[in-house]
N, C-alpha and C positions, 0 to 999 in steps of 0.2 A: 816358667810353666806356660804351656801354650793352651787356649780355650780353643775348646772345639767346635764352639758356639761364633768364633769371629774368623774373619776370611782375611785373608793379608793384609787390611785398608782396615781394619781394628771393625766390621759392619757386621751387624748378626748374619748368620747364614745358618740353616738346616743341616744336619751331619747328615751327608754321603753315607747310608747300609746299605746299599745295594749291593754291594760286594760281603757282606758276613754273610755267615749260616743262619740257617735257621734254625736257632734249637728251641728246648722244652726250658722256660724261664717263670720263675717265683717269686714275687715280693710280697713283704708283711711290712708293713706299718704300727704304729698306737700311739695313743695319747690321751689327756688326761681333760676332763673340766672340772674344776672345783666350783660344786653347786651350794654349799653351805645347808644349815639347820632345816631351814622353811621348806628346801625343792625336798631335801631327803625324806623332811615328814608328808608330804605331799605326796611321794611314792609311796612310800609305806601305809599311806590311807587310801591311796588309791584316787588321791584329790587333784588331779594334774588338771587345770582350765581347758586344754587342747586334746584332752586323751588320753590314748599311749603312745607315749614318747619314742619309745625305744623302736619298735615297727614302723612309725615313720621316721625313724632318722636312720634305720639302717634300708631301706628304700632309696631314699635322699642320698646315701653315700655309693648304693651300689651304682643307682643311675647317674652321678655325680661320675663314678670313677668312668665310666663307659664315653664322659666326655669331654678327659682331659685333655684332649689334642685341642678341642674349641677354646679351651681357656688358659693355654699354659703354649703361649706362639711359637715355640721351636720344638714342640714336645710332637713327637713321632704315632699317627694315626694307626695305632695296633689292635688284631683281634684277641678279645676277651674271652679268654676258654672258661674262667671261673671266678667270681667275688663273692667274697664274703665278708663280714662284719661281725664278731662276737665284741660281747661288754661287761664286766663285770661293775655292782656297785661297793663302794665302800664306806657302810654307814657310817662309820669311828670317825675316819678323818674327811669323809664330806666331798667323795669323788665320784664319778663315774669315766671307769677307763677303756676304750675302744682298742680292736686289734683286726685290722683289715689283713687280709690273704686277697693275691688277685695272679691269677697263671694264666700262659698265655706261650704260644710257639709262635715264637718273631726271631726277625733280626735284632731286636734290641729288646732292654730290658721294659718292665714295669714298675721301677720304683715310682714313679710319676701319679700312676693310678694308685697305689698304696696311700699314697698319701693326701691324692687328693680324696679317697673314698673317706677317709678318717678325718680329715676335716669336715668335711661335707655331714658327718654322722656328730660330731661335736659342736659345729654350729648351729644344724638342728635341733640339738638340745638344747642351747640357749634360745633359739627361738621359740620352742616349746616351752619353756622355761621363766621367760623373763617377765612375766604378769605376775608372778610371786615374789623373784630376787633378778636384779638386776646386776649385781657385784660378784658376776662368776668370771673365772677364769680359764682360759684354755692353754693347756701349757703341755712340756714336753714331748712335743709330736716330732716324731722322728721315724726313720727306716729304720728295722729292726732284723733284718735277714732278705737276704737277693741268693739266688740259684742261677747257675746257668749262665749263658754268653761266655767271649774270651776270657773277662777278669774272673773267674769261676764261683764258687762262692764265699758269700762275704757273710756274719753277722755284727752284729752291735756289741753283743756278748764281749768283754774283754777289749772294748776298743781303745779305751784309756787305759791298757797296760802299759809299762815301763819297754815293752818289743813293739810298740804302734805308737802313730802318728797320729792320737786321738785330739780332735780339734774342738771346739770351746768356743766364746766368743765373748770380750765385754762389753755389758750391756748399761754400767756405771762407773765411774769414777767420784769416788767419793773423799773430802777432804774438811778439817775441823783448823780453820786459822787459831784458835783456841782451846788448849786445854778443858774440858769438862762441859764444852759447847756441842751441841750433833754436828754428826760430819752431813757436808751440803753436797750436792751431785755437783759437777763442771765436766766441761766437752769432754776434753784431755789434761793429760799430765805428764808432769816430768819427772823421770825415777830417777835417782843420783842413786848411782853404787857405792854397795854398802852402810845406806841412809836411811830411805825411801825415799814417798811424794814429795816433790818442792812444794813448801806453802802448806802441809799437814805439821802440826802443832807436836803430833805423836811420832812422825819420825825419829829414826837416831841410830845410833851405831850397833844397840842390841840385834840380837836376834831375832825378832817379831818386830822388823819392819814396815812390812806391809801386809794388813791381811785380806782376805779373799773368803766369799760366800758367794753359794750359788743361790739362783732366785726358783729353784726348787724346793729350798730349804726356809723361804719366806713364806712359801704360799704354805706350806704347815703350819706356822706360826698363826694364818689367816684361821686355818679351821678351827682355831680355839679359841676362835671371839675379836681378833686382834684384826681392827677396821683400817683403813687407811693407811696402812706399812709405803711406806716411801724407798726406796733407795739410798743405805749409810745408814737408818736405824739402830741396824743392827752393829754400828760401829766398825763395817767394810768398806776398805778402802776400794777395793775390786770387789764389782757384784759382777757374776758371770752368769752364763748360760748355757746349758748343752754339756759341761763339763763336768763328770760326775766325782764330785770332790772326794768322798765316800771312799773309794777305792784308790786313793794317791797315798800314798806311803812317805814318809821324814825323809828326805835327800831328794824325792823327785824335781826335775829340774821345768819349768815353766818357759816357752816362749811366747812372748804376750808383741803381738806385732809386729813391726820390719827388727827388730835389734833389741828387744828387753830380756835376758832371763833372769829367774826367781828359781832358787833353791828352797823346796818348803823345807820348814824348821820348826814348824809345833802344829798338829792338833788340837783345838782346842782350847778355852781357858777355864780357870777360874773367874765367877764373876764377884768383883771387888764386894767387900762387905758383907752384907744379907742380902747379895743379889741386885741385880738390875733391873731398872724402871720395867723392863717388859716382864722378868722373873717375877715380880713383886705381885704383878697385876694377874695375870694370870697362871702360875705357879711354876712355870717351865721357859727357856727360854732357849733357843738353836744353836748360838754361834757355841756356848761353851763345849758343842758334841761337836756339829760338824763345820764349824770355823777355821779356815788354816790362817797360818801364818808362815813369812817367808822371807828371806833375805834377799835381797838386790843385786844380783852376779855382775849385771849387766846391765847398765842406764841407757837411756833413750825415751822420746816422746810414744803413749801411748793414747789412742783416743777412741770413744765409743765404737763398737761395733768390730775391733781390730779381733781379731784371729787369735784363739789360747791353742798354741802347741804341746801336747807332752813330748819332752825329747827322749830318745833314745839313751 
């Protein structure tokens, strides 16, 4: 794969548009902060130390977006025909979610300003924020639809189907040298086909070799009281990111860095007994919904931050 961002001496360089079109081009962005009990009752009362929140943070994102080229060094100085920033809250599970639009007639796209107007608009709200609760989080920010230029248009919709190259990322590897011990994070790992992790206690020949949670699926667990969630908790050996485990189906196949594939093989579990430590405590607990599990096709070393493929 060649980066368009490096000139033959492997050196950033600026992408050459002078030669495209100009056309009429669209990006949406969103993303999520989980603000917990305190910020939520504080909207609700109208009790926010700084104000409101939401008109300057959507200020904050539109002038933000207006100057991604200053802060993003290879990102291309394009006129802004239009930003905007809606948000909705959600009391139940303790979020507030942003969704930037930003259009524009260039030679190249704006997904750049999408996303930085949505950060911009979520950071803001922690800084508005954080005199009440400091334990927020900002999570799944991503481009959610692009219009226009050569690649035509693109959404997010369906991007981790079984007919796309929906990419992922892990963000832990987690492992328990002992039976009935919590599994601990480490850099990387080694998958032995048809095993699993070397040095995981739970390996073996069955089917639920390895399994895999995304840290979407954590930060729910968080808005029901559950403080300090670490990575492995949840008894995943792969904690992912970006990857929306939800929509993968029994057989899909996994590429997890230069040479690993994973066949999932179960949804879900049972959790042994009357439940697990986290079931127990506060009455629900993630993996048994949306936990996979998966078989080992393919051995090789994988380590933090490697690349999750769905293959074809």
């Amino acid at each position: 794969m060649d980066f368009s961002h490096l000139n033959g001496e492997g050196l950033p360089q600026m992408v050459d548009v002078s030669q495209k079109d100009v056309t009429h081009r669209v990006a949406k962005a969103s993303g999520r902060i989980y603000v917990g009990d305190r910020v939520m009752a504080a909207i609700r009362n109208y009790g926010m130390p700084k104000g409101d929140i939401f008109t300057t943070a959507k200020l904050a994102g539109i002038m933000a977006a207006k100057k991604t080229s200053e802060l993003i060094p290879l990102c291309h100085n394009i006129f802004l025909s239009y930003i905007d920033i809606s948000y909705s809250v959600n009391q139940e599970e303790g979020y507030i979610e942003a969704t930037s639009e930003v259009r524009t007639s260039a030679q190249t796209g704006a997904e750049m300003e999408a996303l930085t107007a949505v950060l911009i608009f979520l950071e803001t709200i922690y800084d508005m924020c954080k005199a009440i609760e400091k334990n927020m989080v900002i999570t799944d920010v991503k481009v959610i639809e692009k219009k226009g230029g050569k690649s035509g248009d693109w959404s997010f919709d369906g991007a981790f189907g079984k007919s796309d190259k929906g990419l992922g990322r892990v963000v832990s590897i987690n492992i328990s040298r002992q039976k009935g011990t919590p599994k601990q994070p480490v850099d990387e790992g080694v998958l032995i086909q048809d095993f699993g992790i070397e040095g995981d206690a739970h390996a073996g020949a069955g089917h639920r070799q390895v399994s895999l949670l995304d840290v979407s699926s954590i930060r729910k667990m968080e808005q029901y009281g559950l403080k300090g969630l670490c990575f492995g908790k949840f008894a995943e050996n792969i904690t992912t990111e970006g990857l929306d485990l939800s929509r993968i189906d029994i057989g899909t196949r996994l590429k997890v860095g230069e040479s690993v594939i994973l066949e999932i093989s179960q949804i879900g579990k049972k959790c042994h007994g009357d439940g697990c430590e986290i079931a127990r405590t506060v009455g629900v607990c993630i993996m048994p919904r949306e936990g996979l599990f998966a078989r080992v096709l393919k051995g090789g070393k994988i380590k933090v931050g490697d690349c999750i493929e769905v293959m074809d």
